[in-house]
C-alpha positions as CSV (number, residue, x, y, z in Angstrom):
1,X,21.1,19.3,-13.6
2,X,24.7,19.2,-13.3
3,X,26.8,16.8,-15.4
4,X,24.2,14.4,-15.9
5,X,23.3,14.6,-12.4
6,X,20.5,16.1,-10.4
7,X,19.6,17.8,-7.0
8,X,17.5,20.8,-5.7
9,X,19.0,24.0,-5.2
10,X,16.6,26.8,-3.2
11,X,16.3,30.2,-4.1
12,X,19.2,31.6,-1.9
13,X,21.5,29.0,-3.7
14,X,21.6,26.2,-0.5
15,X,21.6,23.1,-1.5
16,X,19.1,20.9,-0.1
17,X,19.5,17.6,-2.1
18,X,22.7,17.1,-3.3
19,X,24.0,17.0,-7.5
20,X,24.1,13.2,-7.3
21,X,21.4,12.1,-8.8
22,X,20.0,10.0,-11.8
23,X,17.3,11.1,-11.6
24,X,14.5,12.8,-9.0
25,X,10.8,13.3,-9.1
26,X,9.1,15.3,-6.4
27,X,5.8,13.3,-5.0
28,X,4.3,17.1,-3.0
29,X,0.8,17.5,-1.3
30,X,0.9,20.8,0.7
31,X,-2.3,20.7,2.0
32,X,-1.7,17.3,3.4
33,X,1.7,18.0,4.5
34,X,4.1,15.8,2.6
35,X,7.0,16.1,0.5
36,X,9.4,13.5,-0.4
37,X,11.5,12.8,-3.9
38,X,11.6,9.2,-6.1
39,X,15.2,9.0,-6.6
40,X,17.6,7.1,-8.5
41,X,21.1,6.6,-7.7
42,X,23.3,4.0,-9.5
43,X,20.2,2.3,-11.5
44,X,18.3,1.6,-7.9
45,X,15.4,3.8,-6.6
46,X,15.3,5.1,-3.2
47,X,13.1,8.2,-1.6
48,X,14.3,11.3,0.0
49,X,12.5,13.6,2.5
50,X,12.0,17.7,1.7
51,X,15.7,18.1,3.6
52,X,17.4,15.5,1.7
53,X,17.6,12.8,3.7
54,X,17.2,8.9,2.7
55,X,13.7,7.9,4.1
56,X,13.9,5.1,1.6
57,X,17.2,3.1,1.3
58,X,18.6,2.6,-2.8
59,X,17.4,-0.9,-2.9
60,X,14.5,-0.6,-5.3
61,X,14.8,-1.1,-9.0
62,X,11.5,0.9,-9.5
63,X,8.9,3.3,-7.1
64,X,6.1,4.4,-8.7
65,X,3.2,7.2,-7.0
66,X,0.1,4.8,-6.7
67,X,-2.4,6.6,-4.7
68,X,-1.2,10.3,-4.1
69,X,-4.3,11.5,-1.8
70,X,-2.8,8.9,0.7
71,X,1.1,9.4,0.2
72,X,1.1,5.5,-1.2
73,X,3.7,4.2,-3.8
74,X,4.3,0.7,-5.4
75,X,7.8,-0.7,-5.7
76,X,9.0,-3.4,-7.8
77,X,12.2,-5.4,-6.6
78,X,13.7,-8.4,-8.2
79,X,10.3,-8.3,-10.6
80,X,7.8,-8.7,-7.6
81,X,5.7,-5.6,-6.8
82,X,4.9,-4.1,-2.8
83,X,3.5,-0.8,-1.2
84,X,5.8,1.6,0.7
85,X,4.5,5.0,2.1
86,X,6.2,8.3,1.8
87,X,7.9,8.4,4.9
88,X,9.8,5.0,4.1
89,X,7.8,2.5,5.8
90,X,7.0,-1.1,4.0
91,X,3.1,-1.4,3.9
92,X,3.4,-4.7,2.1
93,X,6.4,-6.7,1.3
94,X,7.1,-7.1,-2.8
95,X,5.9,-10.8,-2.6
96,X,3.2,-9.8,-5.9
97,X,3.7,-10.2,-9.5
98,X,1.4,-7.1,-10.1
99,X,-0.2,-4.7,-7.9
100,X,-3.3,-2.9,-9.6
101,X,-6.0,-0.2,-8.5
102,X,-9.5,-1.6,-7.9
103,X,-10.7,2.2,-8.6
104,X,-11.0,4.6,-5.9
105,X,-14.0,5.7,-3.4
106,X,-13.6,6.3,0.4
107,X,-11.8,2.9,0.6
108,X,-8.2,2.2,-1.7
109,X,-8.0,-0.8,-2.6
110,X,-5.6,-2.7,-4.4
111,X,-6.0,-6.0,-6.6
112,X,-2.7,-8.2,-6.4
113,X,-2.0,-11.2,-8.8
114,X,0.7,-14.3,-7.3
115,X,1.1,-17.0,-9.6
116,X,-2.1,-16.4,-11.6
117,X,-4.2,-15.9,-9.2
118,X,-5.5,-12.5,-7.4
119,X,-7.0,-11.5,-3.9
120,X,-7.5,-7.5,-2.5
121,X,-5.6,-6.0,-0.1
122,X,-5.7,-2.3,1.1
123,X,-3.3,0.2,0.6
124,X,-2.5,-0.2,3.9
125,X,-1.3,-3.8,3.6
126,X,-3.9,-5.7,5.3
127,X,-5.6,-9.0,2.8
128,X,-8.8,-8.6,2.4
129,X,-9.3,-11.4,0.7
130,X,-6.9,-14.2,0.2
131,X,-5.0,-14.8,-2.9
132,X,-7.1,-17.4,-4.5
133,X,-9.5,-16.3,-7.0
134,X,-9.2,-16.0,-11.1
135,X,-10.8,-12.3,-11.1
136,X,-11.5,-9.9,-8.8
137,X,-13.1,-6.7,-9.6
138,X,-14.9,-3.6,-7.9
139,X,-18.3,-2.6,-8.9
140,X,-20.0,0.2,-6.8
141,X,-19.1,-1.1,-3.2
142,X,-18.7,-4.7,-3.4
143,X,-16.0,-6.9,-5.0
144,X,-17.0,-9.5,-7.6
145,X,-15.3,-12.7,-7.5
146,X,-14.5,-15.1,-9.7
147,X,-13.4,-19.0,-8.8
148,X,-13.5,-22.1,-10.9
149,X,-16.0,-20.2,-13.6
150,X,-19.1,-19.5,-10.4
151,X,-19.5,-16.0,-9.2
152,X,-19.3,-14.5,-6.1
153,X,-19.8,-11.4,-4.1
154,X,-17.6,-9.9,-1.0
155,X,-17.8,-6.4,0.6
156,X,-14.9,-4.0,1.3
157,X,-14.2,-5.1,4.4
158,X,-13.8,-9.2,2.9
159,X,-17.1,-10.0,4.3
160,X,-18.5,-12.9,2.3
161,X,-21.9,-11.3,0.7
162,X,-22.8,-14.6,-1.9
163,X,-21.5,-17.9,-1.7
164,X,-19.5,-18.2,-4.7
165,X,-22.0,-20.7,-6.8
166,X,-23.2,-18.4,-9.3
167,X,-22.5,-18.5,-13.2
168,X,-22.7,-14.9,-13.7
C-alpha cells in the first residue's frame, strides 16, 4: 500500500503489479492452476493475470468471485449483471438484472432474473431454460418451475420433466 494505492511486490523486491491501484483482491487456486487479481482503477473494475497484465479491460463498475472451483466471476455494468471467467473471457453478456446461485452439485448453475421474470443458465453461458418463468428453483437434480401460479419440473440439462399444469 503505497499512498493510497496498491500493487504486489515479491520477496526479492520486483514488482509484479504495479502501485496503482484502488484496490486488488487475489482470486488463487494452485491446484487448479489459476491466479488472477479483481482490481480497481479509477472507480472501474478490471482483472489482472499473476504477471500483471490486464486480462480484463477497466470497464466494470463491479467483479465479484461467483463460483471459485471453476474460475467463474459475475460482473455488474451499467446495473445489469454477466459472467466473465478468469482469463478475461465474457461467458454471458450483462443483459440480467441479478445473477444468483441455484446451489452447487456436479452441474453450476445460475438463476438470472430480466424484467421480473427468471430462466437458468450455466456458468458457462449457455440458457437452459428461457427467461420466462416467476420462480425457478433447484431441488436435488431437477429445477422446479413456476408459471402463471401451475408447477412444473425440468432437468439440468432443460429437458421438460412435467408439463407445467400443476398447483404445487
Amino acid at each position: 500500500d503505497f499512498n493510497d494505492k496498491m500493487g504486489i511486490v515479491n520477496s526479492t523486491g520486483e514488482i509484479i503489479i504495479p502501485l496503482e491501484y484502488d484496490y486488488l483482491e487475489i482470486y488463487l487456486d494452485r491446484e487448479k492452476g489459476f491466479e488472477v487479481y479483481i482490481a480497481e482503477k479509477d472507480n472501474k473494475n478490471g482483472l489482472l493475470d499473476a504477471n500483471g497484465e490486464i486480462v480484463a479491460d477497466f470497464i466494470y463498475d463491479y467483479i465479484d468471485i461467483f463460483v471459485y472451483e471453476t474460475g467463474t466471476l459475475t460482473f455488474r455494468v451499467n446495473h445489469k449483471y454477466g459472467l466473465i471467467h478468469y482469463t478475461g473471457k465474457v461467458l454471458s453478456e450483462a443483459i440480467y438484472d441479478s445473477i444468483e446461485s441455484l446451489g452447487f452439485s456436479d452441474t453450476y448453475l445460475c438463476k438470472v432474473k430480466l424484467d421480473e421474470k427468471v430462466g437458468c443458465m450455466n456458468i458457462a453461458g449457455s440458457i437452459i431454460l428461457p427467461v420466462e418463468f416467476d420462480k425457478v428453483d433447484a431441488i436435488w437434480e431437477y429445477l422446479i418451475v413456476i408459471k402463471d401460479h401451475k408447477t412444473g419440473l425440468y432437468d439440468f440439462d432443460g429437458n421438460q420433466l412435467t408439463k407445467i399444469i400443476y398447483d404445487r
